[in-house]
N, C-alpha and C positions, 0 to 999 in steps of 0.2 A: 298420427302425424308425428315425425323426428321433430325433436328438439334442438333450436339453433340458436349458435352461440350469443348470449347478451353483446350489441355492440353500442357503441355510444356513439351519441350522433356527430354530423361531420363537424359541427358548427363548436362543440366542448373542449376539444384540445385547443382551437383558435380562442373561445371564449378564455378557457383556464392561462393562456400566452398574456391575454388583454390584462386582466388581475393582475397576474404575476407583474407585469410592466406598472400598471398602474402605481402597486405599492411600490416597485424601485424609484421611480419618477419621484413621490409624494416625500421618502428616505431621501430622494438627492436633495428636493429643493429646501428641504426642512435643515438641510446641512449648507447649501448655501444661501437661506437668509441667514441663520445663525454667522455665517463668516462675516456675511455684510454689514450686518450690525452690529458685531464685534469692530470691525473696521472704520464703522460713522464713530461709534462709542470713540476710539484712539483718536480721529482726528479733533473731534470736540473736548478732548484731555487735554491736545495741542495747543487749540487754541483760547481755552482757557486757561493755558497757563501762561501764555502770550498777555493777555487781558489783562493780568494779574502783576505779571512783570514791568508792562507799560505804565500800569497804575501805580506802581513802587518803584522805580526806578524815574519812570519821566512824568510822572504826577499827568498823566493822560491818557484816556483809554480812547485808539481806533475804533475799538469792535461798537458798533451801537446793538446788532441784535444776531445771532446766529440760528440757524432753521436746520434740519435736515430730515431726510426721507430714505424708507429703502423699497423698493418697487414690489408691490404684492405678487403672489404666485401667480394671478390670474392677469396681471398685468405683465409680468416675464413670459409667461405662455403665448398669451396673441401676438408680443412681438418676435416671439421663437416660431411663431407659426408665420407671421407675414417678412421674416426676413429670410424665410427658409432654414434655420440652423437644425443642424441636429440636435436632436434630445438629450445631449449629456453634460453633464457639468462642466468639461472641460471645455465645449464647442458656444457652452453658453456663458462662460466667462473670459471667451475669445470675441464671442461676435456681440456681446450686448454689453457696452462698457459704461452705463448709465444707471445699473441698477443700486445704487449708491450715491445720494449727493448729499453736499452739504453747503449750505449759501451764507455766504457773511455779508452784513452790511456796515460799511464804514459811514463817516458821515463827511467824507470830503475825497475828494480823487485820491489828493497823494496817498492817503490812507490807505486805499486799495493796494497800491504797488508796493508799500512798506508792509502789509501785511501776508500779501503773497508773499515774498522774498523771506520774511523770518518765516513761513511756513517749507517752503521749498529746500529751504536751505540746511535742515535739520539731516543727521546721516542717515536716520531709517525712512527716509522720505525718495524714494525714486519716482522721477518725472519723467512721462509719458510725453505728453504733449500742453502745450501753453496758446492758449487764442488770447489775443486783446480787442477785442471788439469797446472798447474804450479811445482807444487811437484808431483804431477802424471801425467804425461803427457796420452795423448792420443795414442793407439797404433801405429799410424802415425806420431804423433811428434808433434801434436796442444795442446797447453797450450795455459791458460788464467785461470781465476780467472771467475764462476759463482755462482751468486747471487740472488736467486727468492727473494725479498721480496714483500709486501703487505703493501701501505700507506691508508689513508683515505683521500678521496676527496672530500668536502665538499660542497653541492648542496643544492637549494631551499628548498630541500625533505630534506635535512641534510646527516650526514656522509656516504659514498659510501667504503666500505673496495676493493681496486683495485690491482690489481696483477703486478708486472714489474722483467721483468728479466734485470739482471745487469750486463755487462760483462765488466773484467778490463782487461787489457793487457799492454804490452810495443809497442815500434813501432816497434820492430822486431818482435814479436809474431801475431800483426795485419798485416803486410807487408806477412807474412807467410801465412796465415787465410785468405787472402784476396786472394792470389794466385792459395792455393788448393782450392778455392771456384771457381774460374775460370774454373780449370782445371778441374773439375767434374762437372762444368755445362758443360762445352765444349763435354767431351765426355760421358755425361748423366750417370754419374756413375760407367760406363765400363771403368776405366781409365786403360792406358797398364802399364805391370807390371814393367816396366823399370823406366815409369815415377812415378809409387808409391814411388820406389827406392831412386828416384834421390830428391823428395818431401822428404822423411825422412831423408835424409843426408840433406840437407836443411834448415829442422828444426834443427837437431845437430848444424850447423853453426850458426845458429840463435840464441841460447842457448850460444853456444863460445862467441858471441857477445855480449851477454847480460853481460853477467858475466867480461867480460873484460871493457866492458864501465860503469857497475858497481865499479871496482878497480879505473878507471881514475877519477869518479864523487868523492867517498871516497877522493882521495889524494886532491882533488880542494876542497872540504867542508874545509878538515883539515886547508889549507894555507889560507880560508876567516877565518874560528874559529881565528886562530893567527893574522890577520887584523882586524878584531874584536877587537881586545883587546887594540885598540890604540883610545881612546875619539874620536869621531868626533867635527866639532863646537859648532854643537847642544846641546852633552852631556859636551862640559864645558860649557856653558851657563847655561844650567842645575843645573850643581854642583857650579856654582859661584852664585844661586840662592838660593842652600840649607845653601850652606854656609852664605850668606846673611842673610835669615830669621832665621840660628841660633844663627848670630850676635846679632841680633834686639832682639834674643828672651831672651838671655842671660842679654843683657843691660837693658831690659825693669823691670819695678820694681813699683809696687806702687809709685804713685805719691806722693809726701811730701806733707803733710798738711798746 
């Protein structure tokens, strides 16, 4: 019997295709959580230095507590599978703009929108898009302040333009947010309609609160503004210093010949 040639089955070149794809996929995504996380990292610099400023400069800190997240491979995957995107880094940094957040909580509305604004406002900070579900609430009762912007991440290769969504709230609007997140993982969506109910009165409450621990915080600024206005030690030491040097400054005079 002839001898015929070794072939390799049909299914090895498609198998060796799948591999080869496999590791590129596993190389891309390892290159874009590293961006992403490089990117949460910058904005948490920001706003820690924000924190830091308010605290030294206006003896008060906004921020009460900061969180953020960057969305796991296999959690980028299903939504690349159920939004239809292409498999490439560029199509998945086009079409999934969420893989990145980071949530601030303030402890009063104004805070919210003073805190967005020194964030937004910075030059390496370019913004996407701004929701206020704060002034418009959500038809359930969820507010919060959204924020897509876009930083640059600065890598070996050089600048990385990165995507982060920024979410501000108070701790009643997060306490809120956190619980209708429960309650709709809990019953996968199908929540009963009693308990939608009882969630949007809820939110109402939560709004009352805001707004009244906002009046309390007001009237407590105003009584430190008026304590304020009484020197500390520091600042007579200060002004018996101005004073001083315009002693000195006053007597001092060309020396006689």
């Amino acid at each position: 019997m002839a001898d015929h040639p070794t072939q390799r089955p049909d299914g090895e070149p498609r198998r060796s295709e799948g591999v080869a794809f496999a590791r590129r996929m596993r190389r891309d995504f390892q290159r874009i959580e590293m961006e992403y996380e490089f990117a949460v990292d910058e904005v948490l610099t920001k706003v820690s230095i924000l924190r830091r400023e308010f605290l030294h400069l206006h003896r008060y800190n906004p921020i009460e507590h900061v969180g953020s997240r960057v969305k796991s491979t296999g959690s980028i995957l299903r939504k690349v599978a159920r939004l239809n995107i292409a498999p490439t880094p560029e199509a998945i940094r086009a079409g999934i703009q969420d893989i990145a957040g980071v949530r601030i909580t303030c402890s009063f509305i104004a805070d919210t929108y003073q805190v967005l604004e020194a964030l937004i406002s910075q030059d390496d900070v370019r913004v996407l898009q701004v929701k206020d579900y704060i002034a418009a609430p959500k038809p359930n009762g969820y507010k919060s302040l959204h924020a897509l912007i876009e930083i640059p991440v600065f890598l070996s290769t050089g600048p990385v333009p990165v995507t982060v969504e920024v979410q501000i709230r108070t701790i009643a609007m997060d306490f809120w947010a956190s619980l209708e997140h429960k309650i709709y993982y809990k019953y996968e969506g199908q929540v009963p309609p009693g308990l939608v109910a009882s969630l949007t009165e809820a939110a109402h409450l939560a709004e009352q609160l805001d707004q009244r621990m906002e009046e309390l915080h007001t009237e407590v600024r105003e009584g430190e503004r008026f304590e304020d206005a009484t020197p500390d030690m520091e600042e007579q030491l200060l002004m018996r210093l101005w004073d001083s040097t315009r002693s000195g400054d006053a007597t001092e005079g060309p020396s006689a010949g």
